[in-house]
C-alpha positions as CSV (number, residue, x, y, z in Angstrom):
1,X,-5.0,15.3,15.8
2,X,-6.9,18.1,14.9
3,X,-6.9,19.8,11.1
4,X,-5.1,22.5,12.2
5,X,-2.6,21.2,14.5
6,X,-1.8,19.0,11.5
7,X,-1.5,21.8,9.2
8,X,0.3,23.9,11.4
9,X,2.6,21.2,11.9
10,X,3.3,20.4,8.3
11,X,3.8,24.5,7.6
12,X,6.6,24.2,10.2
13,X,8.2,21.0,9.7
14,X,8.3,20.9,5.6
15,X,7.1,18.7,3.1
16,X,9.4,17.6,1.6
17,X,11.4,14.5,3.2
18,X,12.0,11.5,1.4
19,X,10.2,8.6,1.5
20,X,12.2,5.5,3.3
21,X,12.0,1.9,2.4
22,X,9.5,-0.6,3.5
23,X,11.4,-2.1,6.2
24,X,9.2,-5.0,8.1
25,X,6.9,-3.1,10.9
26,X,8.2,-4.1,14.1
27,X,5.0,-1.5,16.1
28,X,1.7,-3.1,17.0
29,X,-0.9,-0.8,15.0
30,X,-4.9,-0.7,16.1
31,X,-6.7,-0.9,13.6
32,X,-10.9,-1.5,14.6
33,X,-12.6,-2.4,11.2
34,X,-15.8,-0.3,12.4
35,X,-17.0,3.3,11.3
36,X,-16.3,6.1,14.0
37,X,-17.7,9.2,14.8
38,X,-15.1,11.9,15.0
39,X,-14.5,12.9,18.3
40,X,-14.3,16.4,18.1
41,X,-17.6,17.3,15.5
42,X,-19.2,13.8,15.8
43,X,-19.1,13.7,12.1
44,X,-19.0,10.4,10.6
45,X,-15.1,9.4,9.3
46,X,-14.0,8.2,6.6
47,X,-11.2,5.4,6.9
48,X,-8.0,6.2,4.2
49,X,-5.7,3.2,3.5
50,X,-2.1,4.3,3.9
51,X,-0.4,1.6,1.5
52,X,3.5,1.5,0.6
53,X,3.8,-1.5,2.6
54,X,1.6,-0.1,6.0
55,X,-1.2,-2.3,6.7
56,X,-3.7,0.3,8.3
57,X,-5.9,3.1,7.8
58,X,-6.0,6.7,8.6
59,X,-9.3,8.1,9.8
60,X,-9.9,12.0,7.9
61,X,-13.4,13.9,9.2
62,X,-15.1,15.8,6.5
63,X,-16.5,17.8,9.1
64,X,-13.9,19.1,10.5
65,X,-10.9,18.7,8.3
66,X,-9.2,16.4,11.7
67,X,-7.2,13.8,11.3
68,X,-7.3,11.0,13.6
69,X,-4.8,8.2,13.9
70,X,-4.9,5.0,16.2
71,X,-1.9,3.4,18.4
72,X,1.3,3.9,16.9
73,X,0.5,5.1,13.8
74,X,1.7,8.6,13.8
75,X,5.4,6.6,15.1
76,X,5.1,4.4,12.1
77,X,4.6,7.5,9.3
78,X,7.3,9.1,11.0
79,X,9.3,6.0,10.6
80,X,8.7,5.9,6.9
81,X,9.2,9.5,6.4
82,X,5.3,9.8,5.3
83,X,4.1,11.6,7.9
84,X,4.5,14.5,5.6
85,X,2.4,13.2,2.8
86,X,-0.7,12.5,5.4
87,X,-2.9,15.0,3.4
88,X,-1.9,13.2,0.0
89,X,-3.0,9.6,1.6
90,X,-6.8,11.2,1.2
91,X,-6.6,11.8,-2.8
92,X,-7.6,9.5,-5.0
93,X,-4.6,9.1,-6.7
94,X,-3.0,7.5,-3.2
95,X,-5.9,5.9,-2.9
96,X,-6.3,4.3,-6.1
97,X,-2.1,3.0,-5.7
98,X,-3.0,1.9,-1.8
99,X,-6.1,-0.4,-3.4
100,X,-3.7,-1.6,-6.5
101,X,-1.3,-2.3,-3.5
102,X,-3.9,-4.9,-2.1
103,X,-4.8,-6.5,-4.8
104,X,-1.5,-7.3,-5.7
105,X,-1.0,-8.9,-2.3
106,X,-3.9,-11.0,-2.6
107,X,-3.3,-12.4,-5.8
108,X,0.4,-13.3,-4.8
109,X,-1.4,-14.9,-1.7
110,X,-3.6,-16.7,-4.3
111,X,-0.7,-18.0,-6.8
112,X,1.8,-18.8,-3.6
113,X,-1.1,-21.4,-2.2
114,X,-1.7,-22.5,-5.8
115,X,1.9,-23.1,-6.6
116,X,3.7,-23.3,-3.3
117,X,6.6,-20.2,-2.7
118,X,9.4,-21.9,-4.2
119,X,7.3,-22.3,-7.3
120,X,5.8,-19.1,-7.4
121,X,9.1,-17.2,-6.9
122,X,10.7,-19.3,-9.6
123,X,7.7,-18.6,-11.8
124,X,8.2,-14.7,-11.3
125,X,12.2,-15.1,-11.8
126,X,11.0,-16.8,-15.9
127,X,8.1,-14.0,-16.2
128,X,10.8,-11.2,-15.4
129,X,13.5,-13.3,-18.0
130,X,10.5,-13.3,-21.0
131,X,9.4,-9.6,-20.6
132,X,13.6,-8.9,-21.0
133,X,13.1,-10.8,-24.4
134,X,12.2,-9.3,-28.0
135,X,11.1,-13.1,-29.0
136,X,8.8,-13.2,-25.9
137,X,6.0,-14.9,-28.1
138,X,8.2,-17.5,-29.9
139,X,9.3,-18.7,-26.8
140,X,5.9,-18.8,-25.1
141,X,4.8,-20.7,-27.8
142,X,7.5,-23.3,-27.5
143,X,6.9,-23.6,-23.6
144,X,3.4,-24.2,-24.3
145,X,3.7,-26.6,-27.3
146,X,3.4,-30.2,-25.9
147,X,5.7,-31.3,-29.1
148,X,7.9,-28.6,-30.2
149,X,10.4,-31.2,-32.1
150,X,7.6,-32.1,-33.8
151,X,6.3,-30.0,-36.5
């Protein structure tokens, strides 16, 4: 999509819809992990991750201004209701929550092999139940005491 047909677009559809839930993605997106060359300048691109829970990236020429997406990925920000926020995705304030995004979902990959699921979601259930607690020290302290009785 070109810059201005994205622009022009925006100016007449409105910016302001809200945001729908993460629902599980049920379109097949492309996603190539390689640099492209835009195909109207031949400007190099820069890839944009998308985040709040869609697993792809949006490619934005400098050049430009065009904004290029692969199969099914205008039909999926449409679905979500961000196909309105497509200029915010390149700021580095999306960015930085689309990257924070990732890491979270690694180390919950990380902890869910470590501990198994049941584990980890049981683990997640007693952190939530401590941070509710004014005490959260004392009782972290007698968790982690191998005698508390004992003193």
């Amino acid at each position: 999509m070109r810059g201005a047909e994205y622009w022009k677009w925006l100016e007449q559809s409105g910016s302001d819809l809200a945001e729908r839930l993460y629902e599980e993605e049920s379109l097949h997106l492309a996603e190539p992990g390689k640099p492209i060359d835009c195909p109207e300048c031949r400007f190099r691109m820069v890839k944009f991750l998308v985040g709040r829970g869609l697993d792809f990236t949006v490619d934005h020429c400098e050049g430009c201004k065009g904004i290029w997406l692969d199969r099914n990925e205008w039909e999926a920000l449409k679905k979500r209701n961000l196909h309105d926020d497509l200029n915010s995705i390149f700021t580095s304030f999306w960015q930085t929550g689309a990257q924070r995004e990732i890491r979270k979902k690694k180390f919950e990959e990380i902890y869910i092999s470590r501990f198994g699921a049941e584990d980890y979601a049981e683990i997640k259930r007693i952190r939530w139940w401590l941070d509710t607690k004014t005490n959260k020290e004392e009782l972290i302290a007698f968790l982690t005491d191998r005698d508390p009785f004992n003193a």
